[in-house]
CHARMM-style PDB file with segment names, atoms N, HN, CA, C and O in Angstrom:
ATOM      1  N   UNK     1     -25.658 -15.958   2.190  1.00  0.00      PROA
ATOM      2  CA  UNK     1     -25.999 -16.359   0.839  1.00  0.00      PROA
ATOM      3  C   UNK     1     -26.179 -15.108  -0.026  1.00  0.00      PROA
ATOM      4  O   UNK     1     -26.921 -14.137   0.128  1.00  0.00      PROA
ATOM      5  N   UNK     2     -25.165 -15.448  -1.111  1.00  0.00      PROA
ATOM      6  HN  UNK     2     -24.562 -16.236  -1.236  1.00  0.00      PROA
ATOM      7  CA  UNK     2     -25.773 -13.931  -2.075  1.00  0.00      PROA
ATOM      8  C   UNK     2     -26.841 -14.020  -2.792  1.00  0.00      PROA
ATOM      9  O   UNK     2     -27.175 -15.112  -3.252  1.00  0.00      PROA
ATOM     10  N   UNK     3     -27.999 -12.220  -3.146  1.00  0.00      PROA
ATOM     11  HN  UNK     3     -27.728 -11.333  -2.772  1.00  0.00      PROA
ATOM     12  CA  UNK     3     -29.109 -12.215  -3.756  1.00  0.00      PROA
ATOM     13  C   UNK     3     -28.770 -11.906  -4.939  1.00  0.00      PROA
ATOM     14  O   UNK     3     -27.644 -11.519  -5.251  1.00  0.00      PROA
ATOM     15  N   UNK     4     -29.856 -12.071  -5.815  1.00  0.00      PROA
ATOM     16  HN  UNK     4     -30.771 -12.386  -5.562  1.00  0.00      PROA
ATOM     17  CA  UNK     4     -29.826 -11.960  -6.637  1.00  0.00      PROA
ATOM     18  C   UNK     4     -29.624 -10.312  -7.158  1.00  0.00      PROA
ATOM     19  O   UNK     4     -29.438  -9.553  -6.207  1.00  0.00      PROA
ATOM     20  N   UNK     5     -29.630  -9.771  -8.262  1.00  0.00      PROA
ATOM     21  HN  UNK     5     -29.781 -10.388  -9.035  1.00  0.00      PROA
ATOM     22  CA  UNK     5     -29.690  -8.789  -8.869  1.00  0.00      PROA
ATOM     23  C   UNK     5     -30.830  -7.871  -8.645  1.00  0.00      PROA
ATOM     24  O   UNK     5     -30.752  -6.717  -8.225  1.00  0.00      PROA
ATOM     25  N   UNK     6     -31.905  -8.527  -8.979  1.00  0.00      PROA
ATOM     26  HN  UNK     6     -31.968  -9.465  -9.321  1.00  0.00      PROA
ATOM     27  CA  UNK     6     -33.028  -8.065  -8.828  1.00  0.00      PROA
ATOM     28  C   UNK     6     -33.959  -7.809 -10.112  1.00  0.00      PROA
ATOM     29  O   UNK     6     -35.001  -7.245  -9.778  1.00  0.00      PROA
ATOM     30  N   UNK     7     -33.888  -8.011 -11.185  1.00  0.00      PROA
ATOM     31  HN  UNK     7     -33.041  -8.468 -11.456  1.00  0.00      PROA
ATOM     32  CA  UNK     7     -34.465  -7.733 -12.495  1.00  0.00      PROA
ATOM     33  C   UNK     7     -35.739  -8.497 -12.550  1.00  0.00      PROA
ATOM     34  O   UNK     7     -36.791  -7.931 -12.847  1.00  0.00      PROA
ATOM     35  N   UNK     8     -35.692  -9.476 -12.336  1.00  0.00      PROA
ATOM     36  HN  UNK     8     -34.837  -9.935 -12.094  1.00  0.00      PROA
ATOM     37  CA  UNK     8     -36.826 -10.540 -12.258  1.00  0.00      PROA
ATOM     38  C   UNK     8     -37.838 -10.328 -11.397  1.00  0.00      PROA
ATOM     39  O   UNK     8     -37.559 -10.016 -10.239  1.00  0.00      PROA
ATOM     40  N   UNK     9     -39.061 -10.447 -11.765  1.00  0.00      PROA
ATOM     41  HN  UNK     9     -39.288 -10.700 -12.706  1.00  0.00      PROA
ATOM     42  CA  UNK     9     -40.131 -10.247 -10.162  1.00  0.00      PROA
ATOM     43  C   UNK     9     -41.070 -11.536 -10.572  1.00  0.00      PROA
ATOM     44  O   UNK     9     -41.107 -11.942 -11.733  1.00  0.00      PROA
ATOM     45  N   UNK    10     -41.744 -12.075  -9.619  1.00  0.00      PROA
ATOM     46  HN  UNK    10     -41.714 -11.745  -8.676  1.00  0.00      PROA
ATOM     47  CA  UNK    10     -42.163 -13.038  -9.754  1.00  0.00      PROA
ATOM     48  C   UNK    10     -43.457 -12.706  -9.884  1.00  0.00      PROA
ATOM     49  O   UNK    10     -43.753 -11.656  -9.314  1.00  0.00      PROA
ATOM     50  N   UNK    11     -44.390 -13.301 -10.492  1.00  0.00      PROA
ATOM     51  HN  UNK    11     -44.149 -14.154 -10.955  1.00  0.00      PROA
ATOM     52  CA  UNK    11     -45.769 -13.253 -11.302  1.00  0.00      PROA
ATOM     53  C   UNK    11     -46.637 -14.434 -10.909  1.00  0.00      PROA
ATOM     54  O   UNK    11     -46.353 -15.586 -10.582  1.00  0.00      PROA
ATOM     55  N   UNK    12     -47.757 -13.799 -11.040  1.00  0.00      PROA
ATOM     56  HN  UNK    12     -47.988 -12.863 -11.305  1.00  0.00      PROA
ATOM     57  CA  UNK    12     -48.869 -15.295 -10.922  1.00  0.00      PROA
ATOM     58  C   UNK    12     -49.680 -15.621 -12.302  1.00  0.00      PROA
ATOM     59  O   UNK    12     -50.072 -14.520 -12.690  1.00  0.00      PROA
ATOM     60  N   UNK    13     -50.002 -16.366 -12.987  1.00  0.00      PROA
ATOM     61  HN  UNK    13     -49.683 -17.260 -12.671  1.00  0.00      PROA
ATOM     62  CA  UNK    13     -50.179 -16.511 -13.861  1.00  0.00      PROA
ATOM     63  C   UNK    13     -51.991 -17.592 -13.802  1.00  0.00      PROA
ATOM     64  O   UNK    13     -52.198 -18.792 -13.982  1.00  0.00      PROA
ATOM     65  N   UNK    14     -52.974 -16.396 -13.460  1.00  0.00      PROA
ATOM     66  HN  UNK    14     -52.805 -15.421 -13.314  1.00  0.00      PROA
ATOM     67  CA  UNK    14     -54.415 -16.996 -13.162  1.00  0.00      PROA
ATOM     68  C   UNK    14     -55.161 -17.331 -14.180  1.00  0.00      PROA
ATOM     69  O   UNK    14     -55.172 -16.649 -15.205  1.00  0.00      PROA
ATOM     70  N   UNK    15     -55.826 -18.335 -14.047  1.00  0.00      PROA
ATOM     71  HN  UNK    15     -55.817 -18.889 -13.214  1.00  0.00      PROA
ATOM     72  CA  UNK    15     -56.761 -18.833 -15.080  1.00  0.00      PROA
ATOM     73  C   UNK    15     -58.141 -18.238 -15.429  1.00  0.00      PROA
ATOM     74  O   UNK    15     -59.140 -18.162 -14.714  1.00  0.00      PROA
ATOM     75  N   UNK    16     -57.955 -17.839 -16.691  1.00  0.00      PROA
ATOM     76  HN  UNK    16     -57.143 -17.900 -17.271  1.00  0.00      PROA
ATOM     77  CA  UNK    16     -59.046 -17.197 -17.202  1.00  0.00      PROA
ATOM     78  C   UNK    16     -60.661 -17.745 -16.900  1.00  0.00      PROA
ATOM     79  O   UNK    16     -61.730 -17.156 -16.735  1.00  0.00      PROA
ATOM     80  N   UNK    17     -60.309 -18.972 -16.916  1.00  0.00      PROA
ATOM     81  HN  UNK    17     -59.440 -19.450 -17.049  1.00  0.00      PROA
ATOM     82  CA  UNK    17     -61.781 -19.566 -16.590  1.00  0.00      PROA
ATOM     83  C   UNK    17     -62.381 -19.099 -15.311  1.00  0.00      PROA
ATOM     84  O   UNK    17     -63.604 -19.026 -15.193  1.00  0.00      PROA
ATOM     85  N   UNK    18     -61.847 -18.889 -14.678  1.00  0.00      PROA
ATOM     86  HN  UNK    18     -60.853 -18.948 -14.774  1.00  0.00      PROA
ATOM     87  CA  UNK    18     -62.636 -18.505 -13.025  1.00  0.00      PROA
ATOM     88  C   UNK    18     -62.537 -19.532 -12.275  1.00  0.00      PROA
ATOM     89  O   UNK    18     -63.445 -19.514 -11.444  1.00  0.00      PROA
ATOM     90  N   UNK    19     -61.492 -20.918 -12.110  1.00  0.00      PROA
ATOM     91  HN  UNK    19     -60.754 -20.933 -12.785  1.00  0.00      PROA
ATOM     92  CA  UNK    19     -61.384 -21.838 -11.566  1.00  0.00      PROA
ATOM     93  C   UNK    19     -60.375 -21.656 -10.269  1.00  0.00      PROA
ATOM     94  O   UNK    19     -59.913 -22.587  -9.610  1.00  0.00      PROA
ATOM     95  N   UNK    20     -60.176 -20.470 -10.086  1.00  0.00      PROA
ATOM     96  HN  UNK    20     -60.552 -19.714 -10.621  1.00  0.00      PROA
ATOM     97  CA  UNK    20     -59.153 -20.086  -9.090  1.00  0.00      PROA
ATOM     98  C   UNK    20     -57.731 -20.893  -9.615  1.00  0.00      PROA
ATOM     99  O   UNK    20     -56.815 -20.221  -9.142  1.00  0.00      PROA
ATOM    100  N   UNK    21     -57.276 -21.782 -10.213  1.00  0.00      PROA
ATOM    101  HN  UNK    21     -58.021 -22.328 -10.598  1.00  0.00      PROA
ATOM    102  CA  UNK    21     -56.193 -22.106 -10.616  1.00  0.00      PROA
ATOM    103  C   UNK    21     -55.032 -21.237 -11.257  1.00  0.00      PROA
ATOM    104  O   UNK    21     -55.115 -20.513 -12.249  1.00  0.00      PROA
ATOM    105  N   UNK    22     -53.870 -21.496 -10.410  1.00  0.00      PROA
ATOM    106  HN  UNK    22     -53.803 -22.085  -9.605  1.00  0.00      PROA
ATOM    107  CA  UNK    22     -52.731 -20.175 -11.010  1.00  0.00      PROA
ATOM    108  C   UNK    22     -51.492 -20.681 -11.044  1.00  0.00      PROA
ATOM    109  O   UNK    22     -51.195 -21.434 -10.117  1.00  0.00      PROA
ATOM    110  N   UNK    23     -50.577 -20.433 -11.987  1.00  0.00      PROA
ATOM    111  HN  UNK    23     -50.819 -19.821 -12.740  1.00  0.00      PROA
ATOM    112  CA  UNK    23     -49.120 -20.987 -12.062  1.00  0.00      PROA
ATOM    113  C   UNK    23     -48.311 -20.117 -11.481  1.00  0.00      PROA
ATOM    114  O   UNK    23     -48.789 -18.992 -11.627  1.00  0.00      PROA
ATOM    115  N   UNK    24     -47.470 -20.097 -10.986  1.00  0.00      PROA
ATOM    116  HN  UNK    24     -47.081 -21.011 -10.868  1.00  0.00      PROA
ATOM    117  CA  UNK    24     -45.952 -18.961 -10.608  1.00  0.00      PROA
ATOM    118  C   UNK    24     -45.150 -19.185 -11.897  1.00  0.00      PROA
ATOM    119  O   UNK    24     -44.895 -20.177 -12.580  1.00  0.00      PROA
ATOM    120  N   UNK    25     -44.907 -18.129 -11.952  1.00  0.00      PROA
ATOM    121  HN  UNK    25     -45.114 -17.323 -11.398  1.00  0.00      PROA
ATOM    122  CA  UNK    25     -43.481 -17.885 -12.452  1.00  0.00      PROA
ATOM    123  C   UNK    25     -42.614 -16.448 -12.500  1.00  0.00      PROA
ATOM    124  O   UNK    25     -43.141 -15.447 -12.014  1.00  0.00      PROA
ATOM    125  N   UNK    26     -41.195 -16.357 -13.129  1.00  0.00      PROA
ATOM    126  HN  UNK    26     -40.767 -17.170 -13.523  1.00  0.00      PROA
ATOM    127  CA  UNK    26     -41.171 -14.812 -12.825  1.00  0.00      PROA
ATOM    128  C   UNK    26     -40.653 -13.902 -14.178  1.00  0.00      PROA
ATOM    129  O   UNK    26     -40.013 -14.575 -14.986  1.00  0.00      PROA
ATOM    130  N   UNK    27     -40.737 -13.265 -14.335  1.00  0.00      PROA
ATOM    131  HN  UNK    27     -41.256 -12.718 -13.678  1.00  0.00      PROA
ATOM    132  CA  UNK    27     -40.456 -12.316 -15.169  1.00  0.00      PROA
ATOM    133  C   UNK    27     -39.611 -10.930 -15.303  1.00  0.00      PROA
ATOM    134  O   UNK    27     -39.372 -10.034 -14.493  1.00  0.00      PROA
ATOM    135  N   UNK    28     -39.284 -11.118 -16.571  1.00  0.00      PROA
ATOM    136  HN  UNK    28     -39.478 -11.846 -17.229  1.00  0.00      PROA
ATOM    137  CA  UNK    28     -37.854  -9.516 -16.661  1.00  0.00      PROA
ATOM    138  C   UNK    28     -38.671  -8.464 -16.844  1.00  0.00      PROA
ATOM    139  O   UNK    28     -39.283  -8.579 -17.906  1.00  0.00      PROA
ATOM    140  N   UNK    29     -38.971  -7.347 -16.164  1.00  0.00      PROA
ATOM    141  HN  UNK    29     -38.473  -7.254 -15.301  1.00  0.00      PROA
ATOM    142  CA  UNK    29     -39.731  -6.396 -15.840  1.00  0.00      PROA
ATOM    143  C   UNK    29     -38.991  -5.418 -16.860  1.00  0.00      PROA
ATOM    144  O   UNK    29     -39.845  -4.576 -17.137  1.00  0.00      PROA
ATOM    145  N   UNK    30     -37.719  -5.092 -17.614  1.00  0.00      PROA
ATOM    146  HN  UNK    30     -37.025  -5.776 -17.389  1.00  0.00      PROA
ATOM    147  CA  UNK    30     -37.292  -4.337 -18.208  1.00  0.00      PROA
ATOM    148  C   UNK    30     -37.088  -4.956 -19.170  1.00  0.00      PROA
ATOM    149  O   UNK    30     -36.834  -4.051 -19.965  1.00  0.00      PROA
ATOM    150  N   UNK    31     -37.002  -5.923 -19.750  1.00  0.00      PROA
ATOM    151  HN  UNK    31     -37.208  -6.658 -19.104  1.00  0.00      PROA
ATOM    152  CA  UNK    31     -37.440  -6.233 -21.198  1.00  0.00      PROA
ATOM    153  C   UNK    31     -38.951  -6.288 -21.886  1.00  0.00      PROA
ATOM    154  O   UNK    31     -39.311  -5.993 -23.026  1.00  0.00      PROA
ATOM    155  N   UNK    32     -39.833  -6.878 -20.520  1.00  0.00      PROA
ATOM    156  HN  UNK    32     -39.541  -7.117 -19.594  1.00  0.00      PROA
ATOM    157  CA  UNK    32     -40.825  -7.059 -21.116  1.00  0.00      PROA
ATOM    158  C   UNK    32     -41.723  -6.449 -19.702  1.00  0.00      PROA
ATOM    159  O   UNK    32     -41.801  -6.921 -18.567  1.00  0.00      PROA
ATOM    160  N   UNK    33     -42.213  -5.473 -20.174  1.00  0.00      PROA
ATOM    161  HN  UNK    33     -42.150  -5.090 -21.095  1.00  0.00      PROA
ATOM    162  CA  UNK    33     -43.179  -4.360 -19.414  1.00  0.00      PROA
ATOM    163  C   UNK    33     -44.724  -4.825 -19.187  1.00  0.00      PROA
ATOM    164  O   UNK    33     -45.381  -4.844 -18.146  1.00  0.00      PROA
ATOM    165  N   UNK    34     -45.070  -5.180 -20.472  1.00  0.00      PROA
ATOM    166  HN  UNK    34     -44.537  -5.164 -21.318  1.00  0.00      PROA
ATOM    167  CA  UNK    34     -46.262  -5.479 -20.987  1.00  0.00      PROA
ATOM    168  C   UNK    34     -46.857  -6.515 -19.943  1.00  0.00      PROA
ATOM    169  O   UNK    34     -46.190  -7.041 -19.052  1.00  0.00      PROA
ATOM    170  N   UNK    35     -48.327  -6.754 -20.199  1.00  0.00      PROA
ATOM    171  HN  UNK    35     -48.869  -6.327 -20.922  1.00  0.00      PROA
ATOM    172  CA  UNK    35     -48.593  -8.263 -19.186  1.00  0.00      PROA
ATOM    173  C   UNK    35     -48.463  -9.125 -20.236  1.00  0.00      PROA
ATOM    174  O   UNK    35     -48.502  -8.784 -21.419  1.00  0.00      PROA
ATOM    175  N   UNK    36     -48.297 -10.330 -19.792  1.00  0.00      PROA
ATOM    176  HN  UNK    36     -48.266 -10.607 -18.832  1.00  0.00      PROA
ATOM    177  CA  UNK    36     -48.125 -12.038 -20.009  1.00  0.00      PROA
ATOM    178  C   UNK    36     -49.721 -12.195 -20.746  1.00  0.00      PROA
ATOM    179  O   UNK    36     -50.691 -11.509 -20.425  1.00  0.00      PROA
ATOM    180  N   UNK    37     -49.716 -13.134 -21.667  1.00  0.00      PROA
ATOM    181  HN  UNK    37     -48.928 -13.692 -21.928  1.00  0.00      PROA
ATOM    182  CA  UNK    37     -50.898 -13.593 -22.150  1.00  0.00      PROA
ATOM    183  C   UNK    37     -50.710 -15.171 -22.436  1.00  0.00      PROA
ATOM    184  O   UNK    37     -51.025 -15.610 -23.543  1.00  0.00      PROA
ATOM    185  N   UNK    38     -50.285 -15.875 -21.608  1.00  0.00      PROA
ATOM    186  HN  UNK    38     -50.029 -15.519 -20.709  1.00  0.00      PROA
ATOM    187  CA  UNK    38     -49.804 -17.492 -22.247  1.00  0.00      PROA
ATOM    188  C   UNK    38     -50.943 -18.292 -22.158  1.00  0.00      PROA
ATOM    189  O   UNK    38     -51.652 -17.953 -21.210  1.00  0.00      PROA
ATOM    190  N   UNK    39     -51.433 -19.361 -22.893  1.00  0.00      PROA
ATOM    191  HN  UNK    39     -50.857 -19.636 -23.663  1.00  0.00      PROA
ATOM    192  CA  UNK    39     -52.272 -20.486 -22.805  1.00  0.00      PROA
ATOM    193  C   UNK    39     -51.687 -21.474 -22.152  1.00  0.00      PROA
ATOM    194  O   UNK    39     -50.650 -21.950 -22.615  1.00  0.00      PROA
ATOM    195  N   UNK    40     -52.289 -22.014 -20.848  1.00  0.00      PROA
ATOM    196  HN  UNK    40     -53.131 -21.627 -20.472  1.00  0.00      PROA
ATOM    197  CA  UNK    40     -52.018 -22.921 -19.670  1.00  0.00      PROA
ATOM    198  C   UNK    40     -53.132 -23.968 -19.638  1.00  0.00      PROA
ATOM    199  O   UNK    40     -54.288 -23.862 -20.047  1.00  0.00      PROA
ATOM    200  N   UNK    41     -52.527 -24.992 -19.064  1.00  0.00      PROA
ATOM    201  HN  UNK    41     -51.588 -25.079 -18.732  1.00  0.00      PROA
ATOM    202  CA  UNK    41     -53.621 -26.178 -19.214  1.00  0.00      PROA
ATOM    203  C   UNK    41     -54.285 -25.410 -17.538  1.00  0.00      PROA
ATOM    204  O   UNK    41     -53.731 -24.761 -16.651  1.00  0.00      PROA
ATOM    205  N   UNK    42     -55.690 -25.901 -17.742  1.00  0.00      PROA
ATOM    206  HN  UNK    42     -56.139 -26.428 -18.463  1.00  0.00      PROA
ATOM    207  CA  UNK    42     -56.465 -25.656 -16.285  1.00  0.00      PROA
ATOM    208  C   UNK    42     -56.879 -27.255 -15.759  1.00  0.00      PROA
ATOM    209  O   UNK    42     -57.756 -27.797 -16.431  1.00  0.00      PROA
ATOM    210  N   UNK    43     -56.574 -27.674 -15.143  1.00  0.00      PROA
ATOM    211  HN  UNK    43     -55.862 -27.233 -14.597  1.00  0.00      PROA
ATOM    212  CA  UNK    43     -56.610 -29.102 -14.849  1.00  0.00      PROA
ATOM    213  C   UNK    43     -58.245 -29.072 -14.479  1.00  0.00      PROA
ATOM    214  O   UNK    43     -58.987 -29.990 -14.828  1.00  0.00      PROA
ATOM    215  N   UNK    44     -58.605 -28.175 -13.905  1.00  0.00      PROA
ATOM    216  HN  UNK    44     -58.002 -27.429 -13.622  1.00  0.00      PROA
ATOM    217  CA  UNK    44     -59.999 -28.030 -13.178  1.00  0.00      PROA
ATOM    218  C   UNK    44     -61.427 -27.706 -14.062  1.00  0.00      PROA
ATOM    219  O   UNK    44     -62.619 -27.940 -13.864  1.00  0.00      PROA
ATOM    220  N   UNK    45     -60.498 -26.910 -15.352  1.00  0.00      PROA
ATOM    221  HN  UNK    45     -59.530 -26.719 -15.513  1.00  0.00      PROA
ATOM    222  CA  UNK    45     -61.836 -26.895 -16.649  1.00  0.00      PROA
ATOM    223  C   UNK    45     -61.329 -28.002 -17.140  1.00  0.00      PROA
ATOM    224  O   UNK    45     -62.548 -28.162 -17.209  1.00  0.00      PROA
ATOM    225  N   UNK    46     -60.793 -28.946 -17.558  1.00  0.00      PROA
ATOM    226  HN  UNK    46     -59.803 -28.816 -17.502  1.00  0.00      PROA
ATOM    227  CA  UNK    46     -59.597 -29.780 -18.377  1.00  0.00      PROA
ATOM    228  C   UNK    46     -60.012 -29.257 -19.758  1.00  0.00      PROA
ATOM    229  O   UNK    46     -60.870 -29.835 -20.427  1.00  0.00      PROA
ATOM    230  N   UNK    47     -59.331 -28.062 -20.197  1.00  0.00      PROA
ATOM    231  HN  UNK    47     -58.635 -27.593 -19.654  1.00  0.00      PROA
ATOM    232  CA  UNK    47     -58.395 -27.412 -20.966  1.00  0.00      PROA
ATOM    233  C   UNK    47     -57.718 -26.515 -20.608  1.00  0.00      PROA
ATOM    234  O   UNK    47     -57.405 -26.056 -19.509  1.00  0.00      PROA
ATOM    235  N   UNK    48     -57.370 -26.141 -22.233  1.00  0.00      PROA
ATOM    236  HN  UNK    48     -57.624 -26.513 -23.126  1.00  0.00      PROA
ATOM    237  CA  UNK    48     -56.139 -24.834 -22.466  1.00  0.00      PROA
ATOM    238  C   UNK    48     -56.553 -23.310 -22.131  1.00  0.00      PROA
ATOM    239  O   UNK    48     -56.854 -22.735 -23.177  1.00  0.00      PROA
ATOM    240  N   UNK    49     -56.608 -22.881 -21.544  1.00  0.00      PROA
ATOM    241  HN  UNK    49     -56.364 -23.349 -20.695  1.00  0.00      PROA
ATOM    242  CA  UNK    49     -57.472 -21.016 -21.374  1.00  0.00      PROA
ATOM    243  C   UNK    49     -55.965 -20.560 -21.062  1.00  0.00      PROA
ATOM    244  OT1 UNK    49     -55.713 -19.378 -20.829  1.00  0.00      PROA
TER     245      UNK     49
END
């Protein structure tokens, strides 16, 4: 099976609240360097953090 390229690295995306809750996803490491700041629902506070 062929791999991929490699540009992308995959990320965890943890909830600010302290609920241990975290999303995956992955990200272009050479476009965007910076960290991630997205608003995610926390099912476990039930809201947006």
């Amino acid at each position: 099976m062929a791999t991929s390229k490699g540009g992308r690295e995959k990320i965890k995306l943890e909830s600010t609240a302290g609920t241990g809750h975290f999303y995956t996803t992955s990200k272009n490491k050479k476009t965007m360097p910076e960290k991630m700041s997205i608003m995610k629902f926390d099912p476990k506070a039930r809201k947006h953090v």
